[in-house]
C-alpha positions, 0 to 999 in steps of 0.5 A: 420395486419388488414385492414378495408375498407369502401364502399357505400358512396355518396350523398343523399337527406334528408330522402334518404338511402344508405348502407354502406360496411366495408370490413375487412382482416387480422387477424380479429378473435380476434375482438369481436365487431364493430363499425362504426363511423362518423367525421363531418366537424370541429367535433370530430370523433363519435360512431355510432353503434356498433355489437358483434360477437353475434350479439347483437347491439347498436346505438347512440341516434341520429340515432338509429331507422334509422340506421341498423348495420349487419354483414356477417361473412362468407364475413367478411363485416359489413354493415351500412343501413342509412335510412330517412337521415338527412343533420346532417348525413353528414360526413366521415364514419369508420368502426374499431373494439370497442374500436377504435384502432389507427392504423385500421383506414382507409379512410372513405366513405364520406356521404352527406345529401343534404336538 
């Protein structure tokens, strides 16, 4: 059974930072690439970045050059550096492997980008 848990959300002011924290447990070894996603109020839930097990990472257009993903694999932690924040940064984040599957879906860490 695989278990992400996700840490380090708060409030921010724009242009603030905070780092997120995925924890995983469970039978991770097969999971070749994470992701890290948002849902903002009354939207659909979103990719934001994603990294193989590689290393290799992507982001989404609207947060690429501010946002940084990384992996520890001896903690089996992904983190999430949200830097120069922006109030359309707001929203309930999650870690799960890429593709999503349905059932890792955790709680979330709520974000809040104050303007």
């Amino acid at each position: 059974q695989v278990q992400f848990m996700e840490s380090g959300g708060g409030l921010v002011q724009a242009g603030g930072s905070l780092r997120l924290s995925c924890a995983a447990s469970g039978s991770i070894f097969g999971i070749n690439v994470m992701g890290w996603y948002r849902q903002a109020p009354g939207k659909q839930r979103e990719l934001v970045a994603t990294i193989t097990r590689l290393g290799s990472t992507d982001y989404a257009y609207s947060v690429k050059e501010r946002f940084t993903i990384s992996r520890d694999p001896a903690t089996n932690t992904v983190y999430l550096q949200m830097n120069n924040s922006k109030p359309q940064d707001t929203a309930i984040y999650y870690c799960n492997q890429h593709p999503p599957r349905e059932m890792y879906w955790g709680q979330g860490t709520q974000v809040t980008v104050s303007s």
